[in-house]
DSSP file (Angstrom, degrees, kcal/mol; ACC not computed):
  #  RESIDUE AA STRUCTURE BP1 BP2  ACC     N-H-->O    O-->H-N    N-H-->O    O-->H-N    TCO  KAPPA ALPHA  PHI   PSI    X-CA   Y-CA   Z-CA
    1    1 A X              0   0    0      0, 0.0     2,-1.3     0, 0.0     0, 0.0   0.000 360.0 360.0 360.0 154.5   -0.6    0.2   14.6
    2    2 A X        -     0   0    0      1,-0.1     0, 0.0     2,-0.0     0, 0.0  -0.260 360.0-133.3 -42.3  79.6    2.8   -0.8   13.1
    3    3 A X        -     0   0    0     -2,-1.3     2,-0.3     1,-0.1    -1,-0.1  -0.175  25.5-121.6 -33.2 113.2    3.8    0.9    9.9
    4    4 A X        -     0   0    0      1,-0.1     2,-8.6     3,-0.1     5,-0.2  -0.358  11.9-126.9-114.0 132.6    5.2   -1.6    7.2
    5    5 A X  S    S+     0   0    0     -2,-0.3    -1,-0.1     4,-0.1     2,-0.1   0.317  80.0   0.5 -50.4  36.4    8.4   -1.2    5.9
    6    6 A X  S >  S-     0   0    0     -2,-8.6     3,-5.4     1,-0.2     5,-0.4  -0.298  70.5-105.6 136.8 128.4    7.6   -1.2    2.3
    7    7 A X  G >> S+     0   0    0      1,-0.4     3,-4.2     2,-0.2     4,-2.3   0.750 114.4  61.2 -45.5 -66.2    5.0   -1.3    0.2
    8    8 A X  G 34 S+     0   0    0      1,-0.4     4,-0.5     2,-0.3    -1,-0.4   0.574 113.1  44.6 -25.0 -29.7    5.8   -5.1   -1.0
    9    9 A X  G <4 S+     0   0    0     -3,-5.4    -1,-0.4    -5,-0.2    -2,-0.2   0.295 107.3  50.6-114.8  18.4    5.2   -6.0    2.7
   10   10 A X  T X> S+     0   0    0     -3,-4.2     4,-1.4    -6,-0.2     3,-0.7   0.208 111.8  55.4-117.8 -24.4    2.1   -3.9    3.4
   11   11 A X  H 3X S+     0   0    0     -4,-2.3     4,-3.5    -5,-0.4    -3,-0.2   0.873 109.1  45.6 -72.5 -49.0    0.8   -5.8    0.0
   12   12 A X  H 34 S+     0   0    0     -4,-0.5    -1,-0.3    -5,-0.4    -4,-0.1  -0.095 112.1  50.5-101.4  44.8    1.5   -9.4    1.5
   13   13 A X  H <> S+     0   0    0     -3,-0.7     4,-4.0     2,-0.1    -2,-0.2   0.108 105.8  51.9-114.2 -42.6    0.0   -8.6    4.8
   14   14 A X  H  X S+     0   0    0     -4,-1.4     4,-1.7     2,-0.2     5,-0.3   0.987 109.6  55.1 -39.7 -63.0   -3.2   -7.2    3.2
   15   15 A X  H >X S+     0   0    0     -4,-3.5     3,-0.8     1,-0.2     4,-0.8   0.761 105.8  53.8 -33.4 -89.0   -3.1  -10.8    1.3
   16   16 A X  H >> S+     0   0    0      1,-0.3     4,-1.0     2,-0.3     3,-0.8   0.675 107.2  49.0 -10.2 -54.8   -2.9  -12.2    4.7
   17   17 A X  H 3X S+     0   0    0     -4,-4.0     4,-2.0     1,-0.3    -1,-0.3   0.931 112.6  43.7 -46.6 -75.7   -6.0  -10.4    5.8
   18   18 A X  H << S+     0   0    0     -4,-1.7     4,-0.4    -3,-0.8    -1,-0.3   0.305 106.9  60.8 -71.6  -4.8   -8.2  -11.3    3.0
   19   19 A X  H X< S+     0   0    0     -3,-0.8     3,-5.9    -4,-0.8     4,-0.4   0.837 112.2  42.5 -54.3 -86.2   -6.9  -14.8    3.2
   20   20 A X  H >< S+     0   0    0     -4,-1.0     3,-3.3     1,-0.3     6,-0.4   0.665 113.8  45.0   9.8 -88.2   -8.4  -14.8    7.0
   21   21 A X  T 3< S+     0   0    0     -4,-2.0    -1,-0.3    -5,-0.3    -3,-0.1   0.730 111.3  58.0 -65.0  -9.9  -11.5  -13.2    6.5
   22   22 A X  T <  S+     0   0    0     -3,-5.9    -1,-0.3    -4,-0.4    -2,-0.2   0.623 112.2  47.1 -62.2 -25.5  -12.0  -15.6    3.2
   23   23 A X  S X  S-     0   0    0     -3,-3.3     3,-1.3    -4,-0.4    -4,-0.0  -0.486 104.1 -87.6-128.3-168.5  -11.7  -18.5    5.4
   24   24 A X  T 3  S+     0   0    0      1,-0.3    -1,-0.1    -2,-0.2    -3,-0.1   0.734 106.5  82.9 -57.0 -26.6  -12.7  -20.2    8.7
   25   25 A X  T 3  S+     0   0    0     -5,-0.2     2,-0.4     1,-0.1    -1,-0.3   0.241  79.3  90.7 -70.1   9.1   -9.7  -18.3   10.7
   26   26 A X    <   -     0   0    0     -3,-1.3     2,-0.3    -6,-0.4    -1,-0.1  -0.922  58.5-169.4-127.1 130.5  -12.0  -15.3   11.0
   27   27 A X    >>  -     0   0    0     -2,-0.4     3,-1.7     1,-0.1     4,-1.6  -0.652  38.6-114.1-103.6 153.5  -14.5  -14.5   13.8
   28   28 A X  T 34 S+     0   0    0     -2,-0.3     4,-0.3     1,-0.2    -1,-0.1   0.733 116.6  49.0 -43.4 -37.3  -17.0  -12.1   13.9
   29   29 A X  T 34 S+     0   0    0      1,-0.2    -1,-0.2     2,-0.1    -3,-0.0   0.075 109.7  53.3-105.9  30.0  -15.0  -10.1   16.9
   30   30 A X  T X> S+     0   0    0     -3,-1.7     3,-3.1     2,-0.0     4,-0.7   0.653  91.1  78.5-110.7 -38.1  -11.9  -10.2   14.9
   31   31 A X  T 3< S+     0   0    0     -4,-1.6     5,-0.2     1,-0.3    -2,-0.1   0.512  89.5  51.4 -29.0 -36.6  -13.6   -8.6   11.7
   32   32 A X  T 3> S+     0   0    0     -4,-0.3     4,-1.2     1,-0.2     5,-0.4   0.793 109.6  50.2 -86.3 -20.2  -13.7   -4.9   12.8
   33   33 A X  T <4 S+     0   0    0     -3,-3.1    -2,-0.2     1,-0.2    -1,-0.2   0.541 110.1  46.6-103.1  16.1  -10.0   -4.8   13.7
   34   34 A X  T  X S+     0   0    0     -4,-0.7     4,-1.0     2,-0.1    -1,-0.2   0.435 110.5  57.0-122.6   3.8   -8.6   -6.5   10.2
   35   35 A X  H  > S+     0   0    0      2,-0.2     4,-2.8     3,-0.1     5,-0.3   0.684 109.7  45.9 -83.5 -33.0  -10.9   -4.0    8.2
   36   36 A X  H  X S+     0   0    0     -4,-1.2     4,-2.8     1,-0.2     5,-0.3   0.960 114.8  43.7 -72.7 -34.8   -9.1   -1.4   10.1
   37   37 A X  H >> S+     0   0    0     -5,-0.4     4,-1.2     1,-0.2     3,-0.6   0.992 110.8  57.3 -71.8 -55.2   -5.8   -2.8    9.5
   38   38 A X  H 3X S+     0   0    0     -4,-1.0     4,-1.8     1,-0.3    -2,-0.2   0.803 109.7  44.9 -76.2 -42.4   -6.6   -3.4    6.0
   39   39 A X  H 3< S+     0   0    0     -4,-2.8     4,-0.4     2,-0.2    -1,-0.3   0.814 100.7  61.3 -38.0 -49.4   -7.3    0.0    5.5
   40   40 A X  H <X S+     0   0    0     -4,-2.8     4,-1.3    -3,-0.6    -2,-0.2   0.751 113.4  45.1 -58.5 -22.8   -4.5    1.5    7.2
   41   41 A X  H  X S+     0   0    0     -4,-1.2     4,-1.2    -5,-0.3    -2,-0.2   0.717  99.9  61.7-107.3 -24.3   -2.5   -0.5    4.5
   42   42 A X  H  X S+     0   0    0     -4,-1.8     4,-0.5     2,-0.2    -1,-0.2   0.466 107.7  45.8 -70.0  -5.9   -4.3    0.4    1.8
   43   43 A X  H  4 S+     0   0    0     -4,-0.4    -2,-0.2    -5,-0.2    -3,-0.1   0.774 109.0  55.7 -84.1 -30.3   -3.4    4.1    2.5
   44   44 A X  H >X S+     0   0    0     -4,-1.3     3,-2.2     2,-0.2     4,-1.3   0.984 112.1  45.2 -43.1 -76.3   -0.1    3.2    2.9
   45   45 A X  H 3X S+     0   0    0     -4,-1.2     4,-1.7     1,-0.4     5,-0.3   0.811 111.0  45.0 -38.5 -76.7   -0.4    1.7   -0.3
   46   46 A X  H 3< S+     0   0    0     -4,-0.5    -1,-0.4     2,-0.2    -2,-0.2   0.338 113.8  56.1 -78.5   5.5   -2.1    4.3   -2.3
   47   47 A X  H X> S+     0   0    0     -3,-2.2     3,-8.6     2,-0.1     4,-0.9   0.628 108.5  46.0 -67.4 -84.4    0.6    7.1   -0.5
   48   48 A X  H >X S+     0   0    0     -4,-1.3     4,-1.8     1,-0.3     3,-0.6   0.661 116.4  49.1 -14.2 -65.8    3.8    5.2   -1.7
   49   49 A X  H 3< S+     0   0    0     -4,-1.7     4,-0.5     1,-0.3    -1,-0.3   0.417 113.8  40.7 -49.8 -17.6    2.0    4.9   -5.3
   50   50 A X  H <4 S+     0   0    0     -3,-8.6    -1,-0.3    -5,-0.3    -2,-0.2   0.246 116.9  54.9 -95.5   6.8    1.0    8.6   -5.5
   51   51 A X  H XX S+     0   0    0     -4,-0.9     4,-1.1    -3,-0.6     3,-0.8   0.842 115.2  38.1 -85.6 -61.8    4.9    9.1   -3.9
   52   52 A X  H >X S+     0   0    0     -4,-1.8     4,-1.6     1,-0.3     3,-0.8   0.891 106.1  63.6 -97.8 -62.0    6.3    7.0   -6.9
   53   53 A X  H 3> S+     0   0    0     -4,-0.5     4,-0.9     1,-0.2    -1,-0.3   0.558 112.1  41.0 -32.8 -30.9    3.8    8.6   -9.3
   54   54 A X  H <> S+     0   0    0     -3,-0.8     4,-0.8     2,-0.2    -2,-0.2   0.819 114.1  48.2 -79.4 -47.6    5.9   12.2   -8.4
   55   55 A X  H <X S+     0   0    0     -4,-1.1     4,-1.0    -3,-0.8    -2,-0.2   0.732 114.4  43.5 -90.1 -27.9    8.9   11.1   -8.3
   56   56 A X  H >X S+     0   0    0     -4,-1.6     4,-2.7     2,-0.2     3,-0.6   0.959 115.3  49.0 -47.5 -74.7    8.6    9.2  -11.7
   57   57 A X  H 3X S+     0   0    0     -4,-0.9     4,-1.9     1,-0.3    -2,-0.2   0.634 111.3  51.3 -62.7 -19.6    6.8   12.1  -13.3
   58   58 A X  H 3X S+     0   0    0     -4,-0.8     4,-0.7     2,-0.2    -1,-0.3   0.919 107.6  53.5 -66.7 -61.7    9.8   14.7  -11.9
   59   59 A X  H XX S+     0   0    0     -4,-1.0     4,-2.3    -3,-0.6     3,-1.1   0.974 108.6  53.6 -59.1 -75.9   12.6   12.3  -13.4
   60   60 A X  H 3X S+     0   0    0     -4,-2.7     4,-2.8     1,-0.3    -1,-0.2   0.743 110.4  43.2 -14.3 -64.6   10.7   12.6  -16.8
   61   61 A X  H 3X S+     0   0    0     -4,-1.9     4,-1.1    -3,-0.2    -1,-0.3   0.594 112.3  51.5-108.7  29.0   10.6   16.1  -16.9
   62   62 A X  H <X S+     0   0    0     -3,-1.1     4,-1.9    -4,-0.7    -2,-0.2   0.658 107.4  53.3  24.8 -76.0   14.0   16.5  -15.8
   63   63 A X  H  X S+     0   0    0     -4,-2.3     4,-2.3     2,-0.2     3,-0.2   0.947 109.8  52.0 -55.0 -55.1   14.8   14.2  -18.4
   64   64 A X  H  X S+     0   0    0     -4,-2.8     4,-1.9    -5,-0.2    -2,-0.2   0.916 106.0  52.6 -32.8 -70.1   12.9   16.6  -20.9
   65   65 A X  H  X S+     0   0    0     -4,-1.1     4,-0.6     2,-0.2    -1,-0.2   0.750 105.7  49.1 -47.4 -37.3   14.5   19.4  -20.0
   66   66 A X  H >< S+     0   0    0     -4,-1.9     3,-6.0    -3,-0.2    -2,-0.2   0.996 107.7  55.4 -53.9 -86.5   17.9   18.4  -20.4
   67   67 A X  H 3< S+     0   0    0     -4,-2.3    -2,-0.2     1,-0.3    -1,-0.2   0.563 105.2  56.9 -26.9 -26.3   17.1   17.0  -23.8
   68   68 A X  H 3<        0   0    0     -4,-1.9    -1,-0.3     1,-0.2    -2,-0.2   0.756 360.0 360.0 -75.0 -25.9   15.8   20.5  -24.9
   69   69 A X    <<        0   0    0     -3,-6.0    -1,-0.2    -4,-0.6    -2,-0.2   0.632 360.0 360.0 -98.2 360.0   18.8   22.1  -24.0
């Protein structure tokens, strides 16, 4: 499946799912393949956010170091 260009759009397609399967637009033989998609995007998700988590926490001590010297 597609890979979505950015977290902010892997976020509003999940909504999308979980609209679906919340409402009358979801059949039983659609159900296995928008858990799998919803999955795939919630790893996406939870990369990007341990990605961000690095890169944040790098910049910090960066920041640190500098200040020491």
């Amino acid at each position: 499946m597609e890979t979505p260009a950015s977290y902010k759009a892997a976020l509003a397609e999940l909504e999308g799912i979980l609209a679906k399967m919340e409402s009358d637009q979801c059949d039983i033989d659609s159900l296995a393949g928008y858990t799998a998609r919803a999955l795939e995007l919630l790893k996406f998700c939870k990369e990007r956010l341990f990605k961000t988590d690095r890169e944040i926490e790098e910049c910090l001590n960066a920041l640190k170091s500098s200040l020491e010297e």
